[in-house]
Residue, then its C-alpha position, 0 to 999 in steps of 0.5 A: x492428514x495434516x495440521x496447519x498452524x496459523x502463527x498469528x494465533x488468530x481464529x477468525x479474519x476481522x471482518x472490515x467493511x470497505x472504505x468508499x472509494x473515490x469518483x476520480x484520483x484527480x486533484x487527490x493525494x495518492x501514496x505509492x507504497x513499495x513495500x521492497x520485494x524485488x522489482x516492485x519499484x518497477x511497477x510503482x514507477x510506471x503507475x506514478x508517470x500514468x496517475x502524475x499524467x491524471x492529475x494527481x499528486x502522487x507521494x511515493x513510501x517504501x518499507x524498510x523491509x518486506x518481511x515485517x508490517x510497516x513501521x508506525x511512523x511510515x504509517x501515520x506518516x501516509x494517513x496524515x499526508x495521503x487520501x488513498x494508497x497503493x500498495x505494490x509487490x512483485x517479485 
């Protein structure tokens, strides 16, 4: 038998109800977030000429690095700028 530890030292998922998502992305504010795996940029591309095409306004971001949380500043940056967000990896 194995012991997996969970580094984050958290006992249990929190448990978060969803937000209401919009009727349509038409006229709104959606932000990209490429969060710098590899090729992602790739998907995100495509996905803004597809939802510019809808008539929304698409804001693009992109993390300093995969490997940690964005930082704060990109964070509030996208609150305050941006009513829904997609974020993308891919490898």
């Amino acid at each position: 038998m194995r012991t997996v530890l969970d580094p984050t030292g958290e006992q249990q998922a929190a448990a978060r109800d969803l937000l209401p998502r919009p009727a349509s992305l038409r006229g709104r504010t959606v932000g990209l977030l490429d969060i710098s795996k590899p090729r992602g940029d790739v998907v995100l591309d495509r996905l803004a000429e597809l939802l510019a095409a809808d008539g929304v306004v698409v804001r693009r971001y992109r993390k300093p690095t995969f490997t940690r949380t964005a930082p704060v500043d990109l964070r509030h940056e996208i609150a305050e700028q941006c009513e829904v967000v997609i974020e993308a990896l891919a490898d």
